[in-house]
C-alpha positions in Angstrom: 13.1 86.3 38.4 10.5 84.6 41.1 8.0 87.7 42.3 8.5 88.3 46.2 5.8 89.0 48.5 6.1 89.4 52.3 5.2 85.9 53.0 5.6 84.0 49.9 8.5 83.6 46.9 6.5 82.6 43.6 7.7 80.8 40.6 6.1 81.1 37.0 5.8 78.2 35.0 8.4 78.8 32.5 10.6 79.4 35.4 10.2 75.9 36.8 10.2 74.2 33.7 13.8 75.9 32.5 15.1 75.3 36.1 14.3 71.5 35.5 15.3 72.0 32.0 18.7 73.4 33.0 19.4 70.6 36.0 18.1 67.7 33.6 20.5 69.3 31.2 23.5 69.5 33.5 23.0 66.0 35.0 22.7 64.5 32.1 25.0 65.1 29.8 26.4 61.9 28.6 24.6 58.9 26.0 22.5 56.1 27.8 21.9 51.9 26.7 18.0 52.0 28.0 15.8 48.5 27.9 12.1 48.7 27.7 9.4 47.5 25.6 8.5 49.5 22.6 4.7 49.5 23.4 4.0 51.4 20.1 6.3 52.8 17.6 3.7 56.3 16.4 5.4 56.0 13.4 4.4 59.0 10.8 4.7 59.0 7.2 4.4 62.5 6.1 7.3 63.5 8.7 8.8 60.5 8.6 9.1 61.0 12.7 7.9 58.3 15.4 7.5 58.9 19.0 7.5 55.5 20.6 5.9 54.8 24.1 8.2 52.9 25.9 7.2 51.0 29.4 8.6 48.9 31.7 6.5 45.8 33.8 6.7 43.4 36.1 4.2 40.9 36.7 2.1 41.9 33.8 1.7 45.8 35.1 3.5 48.8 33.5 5.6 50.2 36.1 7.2 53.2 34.5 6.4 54.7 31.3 8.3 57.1 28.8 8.0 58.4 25.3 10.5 59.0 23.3 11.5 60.8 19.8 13.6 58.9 16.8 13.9 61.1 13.7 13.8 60.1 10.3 17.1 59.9 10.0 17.8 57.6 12.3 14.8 55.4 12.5 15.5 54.7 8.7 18.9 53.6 9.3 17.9 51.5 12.3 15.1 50.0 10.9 17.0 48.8 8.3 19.6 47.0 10.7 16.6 45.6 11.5 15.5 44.3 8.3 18.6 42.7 7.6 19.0 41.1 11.5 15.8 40.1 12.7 14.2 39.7 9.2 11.3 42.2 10.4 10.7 45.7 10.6 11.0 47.9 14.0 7.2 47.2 15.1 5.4 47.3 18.5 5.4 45.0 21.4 9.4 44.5 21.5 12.1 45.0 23.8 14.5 46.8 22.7 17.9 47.7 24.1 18.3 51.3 23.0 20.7 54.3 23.0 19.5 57.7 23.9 20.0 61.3 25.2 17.8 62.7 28.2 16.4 66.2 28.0 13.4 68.1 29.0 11.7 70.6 26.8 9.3 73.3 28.7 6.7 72.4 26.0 7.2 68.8 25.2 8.3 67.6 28.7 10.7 65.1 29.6 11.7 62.3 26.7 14.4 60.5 25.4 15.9 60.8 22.1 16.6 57.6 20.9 20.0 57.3 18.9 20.2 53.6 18.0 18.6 50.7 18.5 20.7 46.6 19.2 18.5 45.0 17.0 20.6 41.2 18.5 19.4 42.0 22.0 15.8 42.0 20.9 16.4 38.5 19.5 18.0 37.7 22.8 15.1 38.8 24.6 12.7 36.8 22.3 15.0 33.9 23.0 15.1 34.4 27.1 10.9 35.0 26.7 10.6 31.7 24.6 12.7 29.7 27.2 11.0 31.1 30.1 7.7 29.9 28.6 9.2 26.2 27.4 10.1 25.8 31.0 6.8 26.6 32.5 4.6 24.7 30.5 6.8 21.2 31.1 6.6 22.6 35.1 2.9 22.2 34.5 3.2 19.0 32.8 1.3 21.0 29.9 4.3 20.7 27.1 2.9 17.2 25.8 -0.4 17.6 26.3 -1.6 17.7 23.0 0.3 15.4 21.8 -1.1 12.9 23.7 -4.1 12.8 21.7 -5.1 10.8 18.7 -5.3 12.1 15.2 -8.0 10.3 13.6 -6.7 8.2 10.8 -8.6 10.4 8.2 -8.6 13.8 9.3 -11.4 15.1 7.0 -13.0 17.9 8.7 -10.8 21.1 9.5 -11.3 24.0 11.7 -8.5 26.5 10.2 -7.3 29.6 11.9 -6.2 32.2 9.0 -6.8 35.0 7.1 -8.9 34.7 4.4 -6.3 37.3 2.5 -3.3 35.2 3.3 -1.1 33.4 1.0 0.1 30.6 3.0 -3.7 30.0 3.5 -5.0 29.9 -0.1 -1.7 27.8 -1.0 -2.9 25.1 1.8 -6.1 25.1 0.2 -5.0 24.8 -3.3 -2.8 21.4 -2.4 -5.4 19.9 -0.8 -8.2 20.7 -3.6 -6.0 19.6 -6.3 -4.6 16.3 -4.7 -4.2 14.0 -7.5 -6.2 11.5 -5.9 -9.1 13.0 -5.6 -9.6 13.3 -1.8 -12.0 15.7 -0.2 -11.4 17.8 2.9 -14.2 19.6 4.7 -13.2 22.8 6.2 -14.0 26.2 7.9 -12.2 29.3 8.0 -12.0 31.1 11.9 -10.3 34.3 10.7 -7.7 35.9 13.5 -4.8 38.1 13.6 -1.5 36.1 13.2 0.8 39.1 14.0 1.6 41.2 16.9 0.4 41.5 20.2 -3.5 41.2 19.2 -2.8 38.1 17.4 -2.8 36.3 21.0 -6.3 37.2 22.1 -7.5 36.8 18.6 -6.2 33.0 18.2 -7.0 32.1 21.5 -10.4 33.3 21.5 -10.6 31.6 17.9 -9.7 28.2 19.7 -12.6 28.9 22.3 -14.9 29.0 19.5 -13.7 25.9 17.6 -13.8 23.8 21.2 -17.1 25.2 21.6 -18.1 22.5 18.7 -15.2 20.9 18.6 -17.8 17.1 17.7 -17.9 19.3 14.0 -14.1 18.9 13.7 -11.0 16.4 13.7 -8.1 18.5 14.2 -7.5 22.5 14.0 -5.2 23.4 12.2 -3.2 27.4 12.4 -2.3 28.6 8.8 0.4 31.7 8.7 3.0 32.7 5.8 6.2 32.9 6.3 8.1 35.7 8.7 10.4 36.7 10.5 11.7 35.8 14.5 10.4 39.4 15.6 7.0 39.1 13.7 6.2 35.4 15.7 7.0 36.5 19.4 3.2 36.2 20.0 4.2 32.7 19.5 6.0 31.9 21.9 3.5 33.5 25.0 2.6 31.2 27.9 -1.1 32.1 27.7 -1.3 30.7 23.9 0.9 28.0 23.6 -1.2 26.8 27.0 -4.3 27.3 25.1 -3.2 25.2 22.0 -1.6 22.5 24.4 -4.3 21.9 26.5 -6.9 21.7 23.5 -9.3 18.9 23.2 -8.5 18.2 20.1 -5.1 17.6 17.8 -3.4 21.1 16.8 -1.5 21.2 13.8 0.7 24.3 12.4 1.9 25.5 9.0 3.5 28.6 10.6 5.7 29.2 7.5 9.5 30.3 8.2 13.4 29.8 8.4 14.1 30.4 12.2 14.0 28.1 14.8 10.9 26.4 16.3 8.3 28.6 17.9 6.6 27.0 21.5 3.3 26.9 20.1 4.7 24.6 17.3 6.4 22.6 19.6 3.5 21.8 21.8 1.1 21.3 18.8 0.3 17.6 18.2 2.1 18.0 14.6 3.7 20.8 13.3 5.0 21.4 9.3 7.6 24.3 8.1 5.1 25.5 5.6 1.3 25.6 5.4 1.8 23.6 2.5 3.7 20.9 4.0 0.8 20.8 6.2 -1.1 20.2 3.2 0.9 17.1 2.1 0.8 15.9 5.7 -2.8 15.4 5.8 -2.7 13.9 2.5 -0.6 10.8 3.1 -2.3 10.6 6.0 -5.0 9.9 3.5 -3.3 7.8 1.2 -1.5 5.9 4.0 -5.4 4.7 4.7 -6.6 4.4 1.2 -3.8 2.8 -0.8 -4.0 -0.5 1.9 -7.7 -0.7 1.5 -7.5 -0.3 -2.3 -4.8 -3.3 -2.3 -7.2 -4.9 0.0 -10.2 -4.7 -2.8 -8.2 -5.9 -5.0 -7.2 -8.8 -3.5 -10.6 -9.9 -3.0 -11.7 -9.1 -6.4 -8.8 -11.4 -7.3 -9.9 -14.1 -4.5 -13.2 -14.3 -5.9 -12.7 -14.4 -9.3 -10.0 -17.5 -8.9 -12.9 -19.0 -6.7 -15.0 -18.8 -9.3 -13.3 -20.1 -11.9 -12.4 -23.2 -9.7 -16.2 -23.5 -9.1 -17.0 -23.4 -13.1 -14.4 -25.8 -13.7 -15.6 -28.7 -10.9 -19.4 -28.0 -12.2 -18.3 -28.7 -15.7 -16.1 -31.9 -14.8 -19.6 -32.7 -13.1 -21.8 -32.3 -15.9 -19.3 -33.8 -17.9 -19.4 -36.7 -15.4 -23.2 -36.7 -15.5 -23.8 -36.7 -18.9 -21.1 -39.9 -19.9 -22.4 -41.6 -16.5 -26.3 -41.7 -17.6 -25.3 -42.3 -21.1 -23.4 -45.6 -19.8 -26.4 -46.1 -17.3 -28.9 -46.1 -19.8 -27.1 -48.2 -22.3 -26.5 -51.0 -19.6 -30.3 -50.9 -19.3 -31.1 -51.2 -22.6 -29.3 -53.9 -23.3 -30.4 -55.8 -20.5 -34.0 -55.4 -21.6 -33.0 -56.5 -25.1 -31.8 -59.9 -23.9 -34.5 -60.8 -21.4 -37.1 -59.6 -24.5 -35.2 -62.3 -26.9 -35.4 -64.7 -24.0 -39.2 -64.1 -23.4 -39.5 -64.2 -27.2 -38.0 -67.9 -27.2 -39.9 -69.3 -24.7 -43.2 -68.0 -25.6 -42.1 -69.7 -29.2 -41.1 -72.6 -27.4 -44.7 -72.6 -25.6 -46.6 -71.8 -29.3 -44.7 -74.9 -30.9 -45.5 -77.2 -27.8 -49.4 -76.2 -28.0 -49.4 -76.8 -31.5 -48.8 -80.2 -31.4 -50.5 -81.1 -28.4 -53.6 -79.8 -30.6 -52.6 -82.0 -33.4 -52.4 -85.0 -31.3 -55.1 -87.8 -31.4 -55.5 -88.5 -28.1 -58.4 -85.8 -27.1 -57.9 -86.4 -23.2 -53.6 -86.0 -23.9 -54.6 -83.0 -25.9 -56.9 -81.2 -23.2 -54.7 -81.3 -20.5 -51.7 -80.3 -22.7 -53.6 -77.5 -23.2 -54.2 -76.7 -20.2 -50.3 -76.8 -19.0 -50.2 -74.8 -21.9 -52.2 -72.1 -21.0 -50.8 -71.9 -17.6 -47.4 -71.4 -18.9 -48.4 -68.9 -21.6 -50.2 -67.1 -18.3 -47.3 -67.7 -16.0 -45.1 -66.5 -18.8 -47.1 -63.5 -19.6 -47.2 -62.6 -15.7 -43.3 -63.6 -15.6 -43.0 -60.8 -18.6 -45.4 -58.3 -16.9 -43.5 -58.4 -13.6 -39.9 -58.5 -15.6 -41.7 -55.3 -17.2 -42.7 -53.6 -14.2 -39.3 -54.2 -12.2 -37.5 -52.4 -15.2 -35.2 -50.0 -13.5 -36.6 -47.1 -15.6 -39.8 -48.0 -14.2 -39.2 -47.7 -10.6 -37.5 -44.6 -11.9 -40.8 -43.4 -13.4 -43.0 -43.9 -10.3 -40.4 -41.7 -8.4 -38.0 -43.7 -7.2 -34.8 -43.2 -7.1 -30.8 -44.7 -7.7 -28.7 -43.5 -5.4 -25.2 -44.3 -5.9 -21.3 -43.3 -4.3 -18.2 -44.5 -6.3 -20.2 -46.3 -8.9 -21.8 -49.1 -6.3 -25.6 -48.9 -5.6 -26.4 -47.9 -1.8 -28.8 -49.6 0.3 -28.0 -47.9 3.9 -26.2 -44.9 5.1 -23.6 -47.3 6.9 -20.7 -46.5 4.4 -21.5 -42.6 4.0 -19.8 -40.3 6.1 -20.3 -36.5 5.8 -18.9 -34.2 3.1 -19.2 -37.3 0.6 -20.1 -36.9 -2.7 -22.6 -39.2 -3.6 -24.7 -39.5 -7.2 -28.8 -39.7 -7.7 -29.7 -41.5 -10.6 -33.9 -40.3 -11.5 -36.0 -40.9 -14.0 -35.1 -38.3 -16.1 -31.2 -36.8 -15.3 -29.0 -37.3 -12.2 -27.2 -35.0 -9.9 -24.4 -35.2 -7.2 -24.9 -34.2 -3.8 -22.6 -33.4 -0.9 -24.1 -35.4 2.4 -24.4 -33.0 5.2 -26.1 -35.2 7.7 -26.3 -38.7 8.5 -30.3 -40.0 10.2 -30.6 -43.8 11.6 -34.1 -45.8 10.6 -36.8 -44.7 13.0 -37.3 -48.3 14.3 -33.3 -48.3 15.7 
């Protein structure tokens, strides 16, 4: 009972709690479908217990606040609805759609005792959350904004956002060390949270630090295993898919799982269903530039051997040509000095015979000036051979003269030569075939 004093009627404590206790109790008697955001679950293991915080916002400020109680009993059973419909645990940062009983305890205060959980509406939720943010960042004209930029066409240095600990991380490694071709990447690891509510500060600050010296890098690429709808929400938030949109360089994303698209995949320049998928992608894109440039080699190394070969087969028709052209050259010559020697040798025995006699005759005045003719001849003759001698065409050729010749005919002026003919130089010793690159009239012209 309140104490009374003349003035004043005073309350304890206890008494006002169990008077809200009791009108709490009586006006709220039936079971309530509550929405808020499961801001953290306070799960316990030893108990088995949690004692969720639930608030509400709007416009990015908590405008009511609550915690709750869900028993063992019942957070195991709705946990495992969970499991089975959203692929993910009951976790923080959520919106839930939940059932619960009111009450007030004088102790504990006022909570709500949550009864069951609709594990579809959170999906729902997800859904609305992920459709909002599609529809902002096309509003902005922010949706293809990555996309827009080139990929270079061999992406060899990579700025990966991961954990270090993470499967889908080391299997993205492993394809691209153990490419059958033998193509190296250059990488570095930006480690970051990939789950939950932190994972969007972590990634996005991880992206400032990459653009910071982004020169170092040709794309970044985000590596995450596989996971359920619930466990990628953080994907689908305006402020990251912004960031990874309106980076200066391509994004790509191995954000491995079964559900449907996440925004941040969709507004990255490429994304793949699997970190390794990723891996192959940057591979071909490799090989796309590699296997052309190999063919290319090839084809040259082909080109230049069938252009050498051509070129050994026209030198040897040439030195084939060379060698039966002098021969024949040479064996004109000689002949032609044999005869004119025999016809020398017959006159000068002609000459000897005549002499003779003259010296024989009687007639001393006959005979002198016989011999005199005589001796003119023999010196005529002898000069006659000299100069034969000395217009030998092997002696011009000695003194550095020499033949020079096109289609077998001698030339004595440039008047029938036209560029790119082949043309033959007989010398004193050999002959060789030139191509005539330029044409030059007498000085005097």
């Amino acid at each position: 009972m309140p104490e009374k004093l003349p003035d004043k009627l005073i309350f304890s404590l206890a008494e006002v709690a169990r008077s809200i206790q009791k009108t709490i109790a009586d006006r709220y008697r039936s079971v309530y479908w509550i929405k808020a955001e499961m801001n953290k679950l306070n799960h316990y293991s030893h108990s088995g217990h949690c004692y969720p915080d639930l608030v509400e916002k709007k416009n990015g400020k908590v405008v009511a606040e609550m915690r709750a109680v869900l028993w063992n009993g019942d957070y195991q059973r709705i946990n495992q609805r969970f499991l089975q419909v959203t692929k993910e645990p009951l976790k923080n940062g959520i919106t839930i759609l939940f059932q619960a009983t009111i009450s007030y305890d004088p102790l504990y205060g006022l909570s709500l005792r949550i009864l069951d959980i609709d594990p579809a509406f959170s999906l729902g939720e997800l859904e609305r959350e992920k459709l909002e943010c599609i529809e902002r960042l096309k509003r902005e004209d922010l949706f293809y904004a990555n996309k827009r930029l080139t990929l270079p066409v061999v992406p060899k240095r990579l700025a990966i956002i991961s954990v270090e600990t993470s499967k889908g991380y080391s299997d993205f490694l492993k394809i691209l060390k153990d490419n059958p071709w033998g193509y190296r990447f250059e990488y570095k690891l930006f480690p970051a949270l990939l789950q939950g509510d932190k994972s969007i500060t972590s990634i996005i600050g991880q992206l400032a630090t990459i653009a910071e010296g982004m020169d170092k890098y040709d794309i970044a690429a985000i590596i995450r295993g596989g996971g359920g709808e619930v466990g990628l929400s953080s994907y689908n938030n305006y402020l990251l898919a912004a960031a990874v949109s309106t980076f200066p360089i391509p994004v790509l994303t191995g954000i491995g799982h079964s559900t449907n698209e996440t925004v941040v995949e969709m507004v990255a320049y490429h994304n793949a269903i699997t970190p390794t998928e990723l891996a192959d992608f940057l591979i071909q894109r490799f090989h796309d530039f590699a296997a052309p440039l190999e063919q290319t080699r090839q084809t040259l190394v082909r080109t230049a051997r069938q252009s050498l070969g051509a070129s050994q087969e026209r030198l040897d028709h040439c030195v084939r040509y060379f060698r039966l052209s002098s021969i024949h050259l040479l064996s004109q010559q000689r002949k032609t000095l044999s005869h004119q020697e025999l016809s020398l040798r017959a006159v000068a025995a002609t000459f000897l015979k005549s002499e003779r006699q003259v010296l024989e005759s009687p007639h001393q005045a006959l005979r002198s000036t016989t011999v005199n003719f005589l001796r003119n001849c023999r010196s005529e003759v002898q000069s006659t051979e000299k100069s034969i001698h000395l217009l030998d065409p092997q002696q011009v050729l000695n003194r550095g003269y020499s033949i020079t010749r096109i289609n077998g005919s001698a030339l004595k002026s440039n008047e029938k030569i036209r560029r790119g003919d082949e043309v033959e130089t007989i010398l004193a010793h050999g002959s060789m075939i030139s191509i005539v690159s330029e044409l030059k009239p007498k000085e005097n012209e």
